[in-house]
C-alpha positions in Angstrom: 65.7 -6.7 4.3 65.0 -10.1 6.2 64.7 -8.3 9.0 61.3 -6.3 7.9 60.4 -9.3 6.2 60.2 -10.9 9.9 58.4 -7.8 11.2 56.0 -7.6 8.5 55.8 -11.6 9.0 55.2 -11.0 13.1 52.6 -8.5 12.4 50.4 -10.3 10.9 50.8 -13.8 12.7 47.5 -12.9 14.4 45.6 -13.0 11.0 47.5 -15.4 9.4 46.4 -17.9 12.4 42.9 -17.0 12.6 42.4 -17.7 8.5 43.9 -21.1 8.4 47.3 -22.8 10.4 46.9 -26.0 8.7 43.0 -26.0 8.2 42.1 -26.8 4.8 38.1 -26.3 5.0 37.1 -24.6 1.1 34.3 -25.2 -1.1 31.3 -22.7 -1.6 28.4 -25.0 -1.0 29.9 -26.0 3.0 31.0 -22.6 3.6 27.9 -21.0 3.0 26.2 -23.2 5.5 28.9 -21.6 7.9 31.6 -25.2 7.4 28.7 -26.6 9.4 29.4 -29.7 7.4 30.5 -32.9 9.6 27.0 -34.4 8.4 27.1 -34.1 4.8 28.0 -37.0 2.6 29.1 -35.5 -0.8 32.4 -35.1 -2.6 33.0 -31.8 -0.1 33.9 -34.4 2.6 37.5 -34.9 1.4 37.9 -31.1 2.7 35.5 -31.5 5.9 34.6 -35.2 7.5 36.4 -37.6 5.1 33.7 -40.2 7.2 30.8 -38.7 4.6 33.0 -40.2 1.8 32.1 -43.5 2.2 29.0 -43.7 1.0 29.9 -42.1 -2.5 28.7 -44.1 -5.6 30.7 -41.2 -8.1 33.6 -40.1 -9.7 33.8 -36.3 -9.5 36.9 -33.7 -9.5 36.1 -30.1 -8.2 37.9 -27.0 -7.3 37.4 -23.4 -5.2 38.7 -20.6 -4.7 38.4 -17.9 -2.2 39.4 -14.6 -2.2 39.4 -13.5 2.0 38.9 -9.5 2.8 40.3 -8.3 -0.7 43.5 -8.9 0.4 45.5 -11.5 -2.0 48.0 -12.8 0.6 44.7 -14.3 2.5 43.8 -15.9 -0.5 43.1 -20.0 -1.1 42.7 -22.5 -3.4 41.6 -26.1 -3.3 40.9 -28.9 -5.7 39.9 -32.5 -5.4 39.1 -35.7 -6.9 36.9 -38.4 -5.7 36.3 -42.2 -7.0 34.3 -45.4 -6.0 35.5 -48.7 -6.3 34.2 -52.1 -5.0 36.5 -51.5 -1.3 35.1 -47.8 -0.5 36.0 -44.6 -2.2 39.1 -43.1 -2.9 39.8 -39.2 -2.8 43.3 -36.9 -3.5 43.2 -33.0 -2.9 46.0 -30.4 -2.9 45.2 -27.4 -1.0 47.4 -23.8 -0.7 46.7 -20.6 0.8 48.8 -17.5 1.4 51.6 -16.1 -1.3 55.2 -15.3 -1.4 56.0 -13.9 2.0 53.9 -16.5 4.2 52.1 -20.0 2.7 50.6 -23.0 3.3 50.5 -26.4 0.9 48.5 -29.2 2.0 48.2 -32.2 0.3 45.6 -35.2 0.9 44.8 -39.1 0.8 41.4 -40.0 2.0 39.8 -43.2 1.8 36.7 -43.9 3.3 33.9 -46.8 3.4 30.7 -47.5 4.5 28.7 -50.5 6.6 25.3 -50.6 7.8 24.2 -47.1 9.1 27.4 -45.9 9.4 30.5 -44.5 7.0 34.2 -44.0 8.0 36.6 -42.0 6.5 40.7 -41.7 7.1 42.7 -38.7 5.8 46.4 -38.1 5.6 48.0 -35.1 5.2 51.3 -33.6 4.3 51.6 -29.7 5.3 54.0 -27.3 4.6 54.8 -24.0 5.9 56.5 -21.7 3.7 57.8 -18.3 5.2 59.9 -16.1 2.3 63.6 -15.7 4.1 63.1 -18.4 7.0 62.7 -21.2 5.0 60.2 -24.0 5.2 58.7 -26.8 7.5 56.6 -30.3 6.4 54.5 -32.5 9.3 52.2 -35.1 8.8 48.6 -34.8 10.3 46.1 -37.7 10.4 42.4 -37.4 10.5 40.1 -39.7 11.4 35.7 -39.1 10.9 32.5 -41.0 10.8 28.7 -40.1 9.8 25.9 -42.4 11.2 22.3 -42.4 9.4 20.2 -42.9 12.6 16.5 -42.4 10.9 15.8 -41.5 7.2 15.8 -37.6 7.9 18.6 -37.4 11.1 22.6 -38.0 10.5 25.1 -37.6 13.1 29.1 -36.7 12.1 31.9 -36.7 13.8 35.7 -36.2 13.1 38.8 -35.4 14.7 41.4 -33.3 12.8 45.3 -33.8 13.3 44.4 -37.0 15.8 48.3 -37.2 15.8 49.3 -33.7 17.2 52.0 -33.4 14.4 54.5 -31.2 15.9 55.4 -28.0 13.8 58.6 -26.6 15.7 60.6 -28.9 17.7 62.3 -25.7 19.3 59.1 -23.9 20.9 56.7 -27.2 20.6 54.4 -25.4 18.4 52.2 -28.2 17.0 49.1 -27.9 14.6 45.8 -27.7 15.9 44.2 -30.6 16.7 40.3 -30.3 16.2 37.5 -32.1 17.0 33.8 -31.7 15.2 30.5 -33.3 15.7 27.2 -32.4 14.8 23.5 -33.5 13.6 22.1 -33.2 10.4 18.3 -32.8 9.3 16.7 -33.4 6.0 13.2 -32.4 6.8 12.6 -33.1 3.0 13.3 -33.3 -0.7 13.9 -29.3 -0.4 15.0 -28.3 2.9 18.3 -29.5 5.1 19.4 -28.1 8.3 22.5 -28.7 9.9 24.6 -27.9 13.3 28.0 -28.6 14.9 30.2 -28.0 17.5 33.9 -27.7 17.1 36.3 -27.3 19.7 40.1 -26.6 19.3 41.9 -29.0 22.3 43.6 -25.1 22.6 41.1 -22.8 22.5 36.8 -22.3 23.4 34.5 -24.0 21.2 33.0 -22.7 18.3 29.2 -23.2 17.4 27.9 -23.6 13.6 24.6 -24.1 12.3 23.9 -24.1 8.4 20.4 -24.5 6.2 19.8 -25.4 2.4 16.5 -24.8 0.5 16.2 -25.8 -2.9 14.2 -24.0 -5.4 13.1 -24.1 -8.7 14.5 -27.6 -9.3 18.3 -27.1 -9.9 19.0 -23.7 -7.5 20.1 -23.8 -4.1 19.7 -20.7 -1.5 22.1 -21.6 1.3 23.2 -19.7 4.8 24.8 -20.6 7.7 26.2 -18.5 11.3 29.4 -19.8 13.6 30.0 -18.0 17.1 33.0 -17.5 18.3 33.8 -14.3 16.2 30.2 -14.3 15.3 30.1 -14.7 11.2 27.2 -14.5 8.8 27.5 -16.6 5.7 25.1 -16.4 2.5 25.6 -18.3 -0.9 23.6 -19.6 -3.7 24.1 -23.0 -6.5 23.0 -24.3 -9.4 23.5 -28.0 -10.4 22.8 -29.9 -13.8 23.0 -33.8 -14.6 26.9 -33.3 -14.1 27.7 -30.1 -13.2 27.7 -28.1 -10.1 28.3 -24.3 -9.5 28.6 -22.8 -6.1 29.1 -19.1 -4.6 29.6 -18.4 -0.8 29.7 -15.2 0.8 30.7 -14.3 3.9 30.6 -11.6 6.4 32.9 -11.4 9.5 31.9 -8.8 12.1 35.4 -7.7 12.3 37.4 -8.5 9.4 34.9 -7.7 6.2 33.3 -9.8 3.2 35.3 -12.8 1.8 34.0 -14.3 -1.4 34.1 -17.6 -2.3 33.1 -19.7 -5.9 33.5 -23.3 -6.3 33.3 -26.3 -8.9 32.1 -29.2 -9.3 31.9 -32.0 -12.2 30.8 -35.4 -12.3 33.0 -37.1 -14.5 31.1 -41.2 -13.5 27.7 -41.6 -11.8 
């Protein structure tokens, strides 16, 4: 029996790796601007660029889910919670994807603080890989991001993901991947943001990710976003009120099929 569980396990490694290994990147609104989020200084940062928490004046707890392909082992769930106080903001998550035969747990500590035109963030992570028969393995990663506001409309982002190249397996070296980001942001105006990124895997080529958000009709949001790389389309809409925030991502990968996405939001203190 253990034996086919490591088979079944082996077979779909390749999938398994290219959904997450360690990343914990959820939330409808950044997804459907293709995770092209480095930029973006809302409560979403704690999962992308803790840098873009820093200049958070809120106390607001949201949550996602997303269901990857129609197939439930592929399947992840996030939830967060974000506070100001008079030395920076403060943020927690927890973060799992997978089910019984292979799994990942994250959780985070993010604090973050802002001076002049710029906002830093630090993250740290404890992640644990669960594989049904073989036991389970916890690292530490570290993360480390800024965002600069360099005129009223442009922001730059930038952060680096696993800056201490935790080590998974001490028997093969197997550590998780260390990541960096960076990427402009545009708010032409009131209505309208554009963003775009590069991120590049220390392992692997880069990846290239460009999102845009129009609002209309006062509280609706029409969102998409592409990433190269495994080219992949992303589409999603939004609604917000005075405290509450809805989001739906959907996304289309060339090879794999649709994933679905809905997230969350509420804001508990302005």
């Amino acid at each position: 029996m253990k034996f086919r569980l490591i088979i079944a396990f082996l077979s779909c490694l390749p999938l398994f790796c290219y959904c997450q290994n360690g990343i914990n990147e959820i939330g409808a609104k950044p997804t459907a601007m293709g995770n092209a989020y480095s930029t973006v200084n809302d409560q979403w940062g704690l999962f992308y660029n803790p840098g873009g928490l820093g200049r958070n004046e809120k106390t607001v707890a949201f949550s996602a889910f997303t269901n990857r392909y129609g197939i439930s082992g592929l399947n992840s769930l996030g939830a967060g919670f974000i506070t100001n106080f008079t030395m920076g903001t403060l943020g927690v998550s927890a973060f799992k994807f997978g089910d019984d035969l292979y799994s990942e747990q994250i959780a985070s500590l993010a604090y973050a603080n802002s001076f002049g035109i710029a906002s830093l963030g630090f993250r740290a992570n404890y992640l644990q890989y669960n594989i049904e028969g073989m036991g389970t393995q916890g690292v530490v990663t570290l993360d480390f991001g800024g965002t600069a506001t360099l005129t009223e409309q442009i922001r730059f982002g930038a952060y680096i993901r696993n800056i201490n190249q935790a080590k998974v397996s001490s028997i093969t070296d197997e550590r998780a991947p260390t990541i960096l980001y960076a990427g402009l942001g545009y708010q032409a105006n009131e209505k309208l943001m554009l963003t775009a990124e590069a991120e590049k895997d220390i392992d692997l080529d880069a990846r290239f990710k460009a999102g845009l958000e129009y609002k209309f009709l006062n509280k609706f949001f029409a969102r998409t976003g592409v990433s190269t790389n495994e080219f992949t389309n992303f589409f999603g809409l939004g609604f917000i009120s005075q405290k509450l925030a809805i989001d739906y991502a959907l996304t289309w990968d060339t090879t794999l099929g649709l994933s679905h996405q809905a997230s969350l939001s509420y804001t508990i203190k302005e």
